[in-house]
C-alpha positions in Angstrom: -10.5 -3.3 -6.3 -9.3 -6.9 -7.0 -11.5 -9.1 -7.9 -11.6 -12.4 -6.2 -11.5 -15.9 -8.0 -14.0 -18.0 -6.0 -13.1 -21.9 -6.0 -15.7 -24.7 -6.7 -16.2 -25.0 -2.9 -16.5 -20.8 -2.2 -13.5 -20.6 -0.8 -10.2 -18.3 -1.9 -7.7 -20.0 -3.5 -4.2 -19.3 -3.7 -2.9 -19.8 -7.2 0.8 -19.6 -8.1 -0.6 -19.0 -11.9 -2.4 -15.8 -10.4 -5.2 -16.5 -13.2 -7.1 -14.5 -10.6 -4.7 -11.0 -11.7 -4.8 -11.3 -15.5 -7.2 -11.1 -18.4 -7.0 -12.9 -22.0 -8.3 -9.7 -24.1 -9.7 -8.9 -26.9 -10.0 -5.3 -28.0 -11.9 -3.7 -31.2 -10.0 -0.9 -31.9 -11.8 2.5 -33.8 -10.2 5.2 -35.5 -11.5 8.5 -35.3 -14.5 8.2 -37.5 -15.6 4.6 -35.6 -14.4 2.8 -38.7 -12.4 -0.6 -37.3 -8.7 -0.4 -37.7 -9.0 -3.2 -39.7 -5.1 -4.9 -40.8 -2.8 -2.7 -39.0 0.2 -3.0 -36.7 -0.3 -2.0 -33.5 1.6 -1.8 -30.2 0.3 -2.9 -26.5 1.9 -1.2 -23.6 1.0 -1.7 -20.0 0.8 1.3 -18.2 -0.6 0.7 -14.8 -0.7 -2.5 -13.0 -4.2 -3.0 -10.8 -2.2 -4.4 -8.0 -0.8 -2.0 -5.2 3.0 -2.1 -5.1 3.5 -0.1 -2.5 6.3 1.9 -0.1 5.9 4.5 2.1 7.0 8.0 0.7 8.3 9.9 3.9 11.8 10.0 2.5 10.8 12.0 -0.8 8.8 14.4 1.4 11.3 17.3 1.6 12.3 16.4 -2.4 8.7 16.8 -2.8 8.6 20.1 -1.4 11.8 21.6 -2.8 13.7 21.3 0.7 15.8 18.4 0.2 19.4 18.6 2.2 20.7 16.0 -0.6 19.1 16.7 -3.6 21.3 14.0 -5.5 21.2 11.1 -2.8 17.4 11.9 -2.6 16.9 11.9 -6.3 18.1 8.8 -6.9 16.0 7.3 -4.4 13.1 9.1 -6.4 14.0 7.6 -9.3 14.3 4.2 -7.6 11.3 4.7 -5.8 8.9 4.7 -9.1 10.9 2.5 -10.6 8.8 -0.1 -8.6 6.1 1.3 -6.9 3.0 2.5 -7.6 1.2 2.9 -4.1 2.9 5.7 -1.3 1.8 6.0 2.4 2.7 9.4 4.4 3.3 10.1 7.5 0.0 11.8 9.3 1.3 10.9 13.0 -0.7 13.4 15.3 2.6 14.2 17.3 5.2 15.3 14.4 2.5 16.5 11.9 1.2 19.0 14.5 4.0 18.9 16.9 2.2 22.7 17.6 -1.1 22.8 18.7 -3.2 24.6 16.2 -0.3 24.9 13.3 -0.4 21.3 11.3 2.0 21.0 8.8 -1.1 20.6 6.1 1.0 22.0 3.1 4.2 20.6 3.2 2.0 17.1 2.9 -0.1 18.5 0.7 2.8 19.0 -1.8 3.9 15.7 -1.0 1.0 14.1 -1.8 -0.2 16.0 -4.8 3.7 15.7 -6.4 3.3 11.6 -6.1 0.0 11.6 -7.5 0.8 13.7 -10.3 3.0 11.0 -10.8 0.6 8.4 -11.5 0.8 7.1 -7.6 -2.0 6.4 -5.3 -1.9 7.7 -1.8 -2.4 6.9 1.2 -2.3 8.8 5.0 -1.0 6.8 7.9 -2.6 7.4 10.8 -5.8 9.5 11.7 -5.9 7.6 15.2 -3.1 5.9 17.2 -1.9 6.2 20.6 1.9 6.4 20.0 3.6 9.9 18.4 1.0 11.9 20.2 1.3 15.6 20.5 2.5 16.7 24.1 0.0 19.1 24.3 -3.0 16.6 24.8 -1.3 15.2 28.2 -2.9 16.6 31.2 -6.5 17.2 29.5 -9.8 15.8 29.9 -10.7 12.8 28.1 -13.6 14.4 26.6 -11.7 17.4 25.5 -9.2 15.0 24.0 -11.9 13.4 22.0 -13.3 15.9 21.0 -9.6 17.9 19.8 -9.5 13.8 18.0 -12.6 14.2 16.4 -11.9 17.3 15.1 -8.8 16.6 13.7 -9.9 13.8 11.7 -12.3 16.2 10.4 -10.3 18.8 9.4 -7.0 16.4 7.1 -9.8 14.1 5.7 -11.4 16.9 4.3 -8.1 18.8 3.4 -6.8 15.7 1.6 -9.9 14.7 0.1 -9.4 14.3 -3.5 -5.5 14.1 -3.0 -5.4 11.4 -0.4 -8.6 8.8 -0.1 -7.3 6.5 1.7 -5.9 6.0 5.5 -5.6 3.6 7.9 -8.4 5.2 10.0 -7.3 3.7 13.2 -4.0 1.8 14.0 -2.7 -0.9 16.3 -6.5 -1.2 18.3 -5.3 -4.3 20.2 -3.4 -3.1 22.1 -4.3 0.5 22.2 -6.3 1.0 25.6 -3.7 -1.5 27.7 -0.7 0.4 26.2 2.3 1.5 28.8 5.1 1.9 26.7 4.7 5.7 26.7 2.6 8.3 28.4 -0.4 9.6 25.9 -3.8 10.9 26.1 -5.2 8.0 23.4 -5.2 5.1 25.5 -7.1 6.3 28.6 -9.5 7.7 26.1 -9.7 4.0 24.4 -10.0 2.6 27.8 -13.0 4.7 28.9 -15.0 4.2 25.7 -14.1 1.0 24.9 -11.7 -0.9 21.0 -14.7 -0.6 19.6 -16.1 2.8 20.1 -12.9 4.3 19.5 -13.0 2.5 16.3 -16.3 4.0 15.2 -15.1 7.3 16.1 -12.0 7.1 13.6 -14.5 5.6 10.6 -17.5 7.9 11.3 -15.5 10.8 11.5 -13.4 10.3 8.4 -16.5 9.5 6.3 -18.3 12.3 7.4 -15.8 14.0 5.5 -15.1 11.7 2.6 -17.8 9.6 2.0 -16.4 7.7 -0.7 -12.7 7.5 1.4 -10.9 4.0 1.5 -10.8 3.6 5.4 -8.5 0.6 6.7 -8.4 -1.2 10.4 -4.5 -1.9 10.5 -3.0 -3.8 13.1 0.6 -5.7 13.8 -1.3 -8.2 16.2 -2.2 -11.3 14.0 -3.4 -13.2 17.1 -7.5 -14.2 17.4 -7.3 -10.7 19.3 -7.4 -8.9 16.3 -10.4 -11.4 14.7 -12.7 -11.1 17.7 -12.1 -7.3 17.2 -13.2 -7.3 14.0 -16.0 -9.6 14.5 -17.1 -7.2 17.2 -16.8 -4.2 14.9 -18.6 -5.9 11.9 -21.1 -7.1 14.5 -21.7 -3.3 15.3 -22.6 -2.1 12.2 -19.3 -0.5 11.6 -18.0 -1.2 8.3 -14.3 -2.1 7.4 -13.4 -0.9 4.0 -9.7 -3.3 3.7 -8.2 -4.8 6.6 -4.6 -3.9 7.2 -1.9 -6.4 8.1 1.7 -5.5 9.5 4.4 -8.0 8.7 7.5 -6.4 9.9 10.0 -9.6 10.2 12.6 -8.1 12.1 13.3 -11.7 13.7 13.1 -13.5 10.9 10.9 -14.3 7.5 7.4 -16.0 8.0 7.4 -18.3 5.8 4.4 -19.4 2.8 2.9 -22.2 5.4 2.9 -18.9 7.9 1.6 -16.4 5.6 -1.3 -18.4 4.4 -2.2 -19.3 7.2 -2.7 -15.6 8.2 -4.5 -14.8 4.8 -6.8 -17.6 5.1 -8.1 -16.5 8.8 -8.5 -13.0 7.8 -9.9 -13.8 4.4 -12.8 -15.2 5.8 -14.4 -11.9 6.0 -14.9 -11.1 2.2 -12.4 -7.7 2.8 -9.9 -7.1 0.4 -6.2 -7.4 2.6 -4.0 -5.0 2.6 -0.7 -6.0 4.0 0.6 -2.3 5.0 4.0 -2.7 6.4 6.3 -4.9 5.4 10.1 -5.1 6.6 12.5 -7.9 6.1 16.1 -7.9 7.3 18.8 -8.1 4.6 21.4 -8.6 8.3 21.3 -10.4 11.1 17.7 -10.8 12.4 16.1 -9.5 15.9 16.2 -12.7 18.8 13.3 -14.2 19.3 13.0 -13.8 23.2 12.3 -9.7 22.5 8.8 -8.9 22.8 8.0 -5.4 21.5 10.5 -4.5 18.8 11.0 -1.2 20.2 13.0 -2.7 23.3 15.7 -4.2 20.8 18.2 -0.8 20.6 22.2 -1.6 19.1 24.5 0.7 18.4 25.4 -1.1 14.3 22.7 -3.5 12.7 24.6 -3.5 9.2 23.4 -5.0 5.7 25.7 -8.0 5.0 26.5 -10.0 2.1 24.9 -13.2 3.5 22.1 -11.2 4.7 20.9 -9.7 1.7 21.3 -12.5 -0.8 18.8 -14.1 2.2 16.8 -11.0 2.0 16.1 -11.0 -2.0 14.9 -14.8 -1.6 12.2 -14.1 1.1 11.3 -10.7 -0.6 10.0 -12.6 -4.3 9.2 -15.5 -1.9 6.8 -13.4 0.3 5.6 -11.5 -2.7 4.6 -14.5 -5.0 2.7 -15.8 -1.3 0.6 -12.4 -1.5 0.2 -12.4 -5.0 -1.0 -15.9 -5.2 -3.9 -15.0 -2.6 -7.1 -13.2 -4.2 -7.7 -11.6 -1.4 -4.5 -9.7 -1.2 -4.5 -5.9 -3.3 -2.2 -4.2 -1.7 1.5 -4.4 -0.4 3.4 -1.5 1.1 6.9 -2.2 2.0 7.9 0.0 5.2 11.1 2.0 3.5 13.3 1.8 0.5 16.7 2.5 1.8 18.5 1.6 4.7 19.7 5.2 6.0 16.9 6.1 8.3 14.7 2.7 8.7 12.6 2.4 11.9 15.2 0.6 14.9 18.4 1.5 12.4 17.4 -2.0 10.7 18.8 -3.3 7.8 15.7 -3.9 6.6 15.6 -2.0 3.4 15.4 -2.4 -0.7 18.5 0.1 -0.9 22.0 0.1 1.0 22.0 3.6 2.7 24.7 4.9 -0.1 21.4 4.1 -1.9 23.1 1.2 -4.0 20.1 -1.3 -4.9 20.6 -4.6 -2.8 19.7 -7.7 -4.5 16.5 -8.1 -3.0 15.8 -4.4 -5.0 16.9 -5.9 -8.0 15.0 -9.1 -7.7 11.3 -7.2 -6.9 11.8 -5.1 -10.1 12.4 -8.1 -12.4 8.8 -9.8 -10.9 6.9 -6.2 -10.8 8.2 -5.0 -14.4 9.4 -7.8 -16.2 7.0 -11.1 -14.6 4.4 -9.5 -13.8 4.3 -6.6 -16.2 3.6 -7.1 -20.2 6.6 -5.8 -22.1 5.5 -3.4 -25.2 4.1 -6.0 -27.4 4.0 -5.7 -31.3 0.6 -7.0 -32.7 -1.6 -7.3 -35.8 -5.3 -6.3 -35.9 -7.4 -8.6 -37.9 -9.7 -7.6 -40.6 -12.6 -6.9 -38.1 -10.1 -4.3 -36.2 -9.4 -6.3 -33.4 -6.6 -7.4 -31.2 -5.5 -10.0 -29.0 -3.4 -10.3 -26.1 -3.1 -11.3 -22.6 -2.2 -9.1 -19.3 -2.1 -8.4 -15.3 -5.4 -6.7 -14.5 -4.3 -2.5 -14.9 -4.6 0.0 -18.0 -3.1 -0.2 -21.6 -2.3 1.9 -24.0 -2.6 0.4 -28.2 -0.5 2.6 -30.4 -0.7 2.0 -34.3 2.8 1.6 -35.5 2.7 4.2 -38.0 1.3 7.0 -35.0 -2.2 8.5 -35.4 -3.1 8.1 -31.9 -3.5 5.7 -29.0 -6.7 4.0 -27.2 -6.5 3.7 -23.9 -8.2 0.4 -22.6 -8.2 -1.2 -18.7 -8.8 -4.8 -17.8 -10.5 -5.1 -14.7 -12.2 -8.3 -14.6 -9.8 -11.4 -14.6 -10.6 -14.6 -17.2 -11.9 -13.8 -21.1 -12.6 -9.6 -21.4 -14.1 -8.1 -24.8 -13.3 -4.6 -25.5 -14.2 -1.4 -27.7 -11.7 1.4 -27.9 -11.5 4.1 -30.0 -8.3 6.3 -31.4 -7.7 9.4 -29.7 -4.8 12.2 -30.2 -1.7 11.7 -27.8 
């Protein structure tokens, strides 16, 4: 978890220096037989950052599984993909995970999950509980069979995944969940009988009944003082919120630092880390401002344009330096890496969907491996076997020069960190 620099006055502060994400260390490095490896060259390579760069993963499903229809296309997405990224979200929607009742497709994301974390990513599932991409076979039943068929299958993919995926939105889009008329479904009468509240306990009790030490998230698109009196009525009941999830799909347009802060400062004021779990802005022409759910806006083209996306990479490392800047903020997922097969046909992602990088692909590696990431760094130790360096908060591996092993040391804590590591075979 992130830890949070606390101003004079207790407050968060945003820094633009993000002193609060990096650590000044010093490391006493050991060979073998706990003699210090006193005078010798060394090398510092970052390895992990501690910061959650995250995109969802439901393209690289089928490559996952061995079933991809465009094994090249896909590929180079892949290798785009973790380029970048360290942090995946998969698709757990009730209705196209177990579009037959009785027969969810548990191993397909299973592999899925298992082949990004294998890969050094963390994952999460997205959702255990929302009212939209419901199953057709829970219309027409009783709400109290349809809580219970709810209950259970929260039940039954935490405790599949545990171990493999511990984290999930437990519960999405609550605001609006038991007044929702969009689309016929057997969730929202169920949230209106028993309440936002309720329903929310049944999503976090369930799931960590299961998996006690699972990283459950309240995520919601509605950044109005609906979704703070929610929370203060679910903190109020005893329920507790592990991270608090933020959408910030910009479809009609970027919101701005002044915006963003603004946001971050009203939800930090509960001392949970912020996770802003979809992101999407529009390398084209943006959505008008007069549509009200972005579902209703349906064209036949919305196509990536030269203007757009040199508009695009600005407010993607201007939105990402806002985040960074705030201590409260350890996660951010952008919602989909290419254009070919974003949510409303948007132009809204990283890649062109030939899967060319736009500029705003380029521009977010250069801050997440080149800013933000320590290069591999050539160093001395001193005559006491230690070395100096500074570094984001993440892991690090210290190589001598002339090989004999590696130590593996993470910074956790930001400000002045003292470390002991010893040499072990690679």
């Amino acid at each position: 978890m992130t830890s949070l620099f606390t101003a004079p006055d207790g407050g968060r502060t945003p820094d633009p220096g993000l002193a609060h994400r990096r650590a000044d260390a010093t490391v006493t490095l050991r060979g073998p037989d706990g003699a210090p490896l006193a005078d010798r060259d060394v090398v510092v390579r970052q390895t992990r950052h501690e910061f959650l760069f995250g995109c969802i993963g439901f393209d690289l499903v089928d490559l996952a599984n061995g079933a991809s229809q465009d094994p090249e296309y896909d590929g180079r997405l892949a290798a785009a993909w973790f380029d970048v990224f360290n942090q995946t979200t998969l698709p757990f929607y009730w209705g196209t995970f177990e579009p037959e009742r009785g027969a969810p497709q548990t191993e397909r994301l299973l592999r899925a999950a298992r082949w990004f974390g294998e890969r050094g990513t963390v994952v999460k599932g997205h959702p255990l509980v929302w009212h939209t991409v419901q199953p057709g076979w829970l219309l027409g039943l009783p709400d109290a069979e349809v809580e219970r068929l709810q209950r259970e299958r929260i039940r039954r993919d935490v405790a599949a995944f545990r171990g493999v995926i511990d984290t999930w939105d437990a519960i999405n889009e609550v605001v609006i969940m038991p007044v929702f008329t969009a689309e016929e479904n057997a969730i929202t009468p169920l949230a209106r009988r028993k309440g936002r509240v309720e329903t929310i306990r049944m999503a976090f009790e369930e799931a960590r009944a299961e998996n006690p030490g699972a990283t459950l998230l309240l995520n919601d698109f509605d950044m109005s003082t609906a979704y703070e009196c929610l929370i203060e009525a679910v903190l109020e009941a005893g329920i507790p919120i592990d991270r608090l999830g933020l959408q910030s799909h910009m479809h009609q347009g970027y919101w701005g630092e002044e915006k963003t802060l603004a946001i971050l400062d009203r939800f930090s004021r509960y001392n949970i880390p912020i996770h802003f779990t979809e992101t999407t802005l529009m390398s084209g022409d943006v959505m008008p401002q007069h549509v009200v759910d972005l579902n209703d806006w349906q064209v036949e083209s919305w196509p990536s344009t030269p203007e757009g996306e040199e508009r695009q990479a600005d407010e993607v490392e201007r939105h990402y330096r806002t985040l960074l800047s705030h201590p409260s903020v350890e996660a951010m997922t952008y919602w989909g890496l290419s254009d070919r097969g974003m949510w409303l046909g948007a132009p809204g992602g990283l890649l062109r969907a030939d899967g060319s990088p736009k500029p705003a692909f380029t521009r977010l590696r250069e801050l997440v491996k080149g800013e933000w990431w320590l290069p591999p760094t050539p160093l001395r130790t001193d005559a006491e076997g230690r070395v100096r360096f500074s570094g984001f908060l993440g892991d690090y591996r210290i190589e001598p020069a002339d090989g004999g092993g590696a130590a593996e040391v993470t910074l956790a804590d930001p400000g002045a960190t003292a470390r002991n590591a010893s040499l072990s075979p690679r």
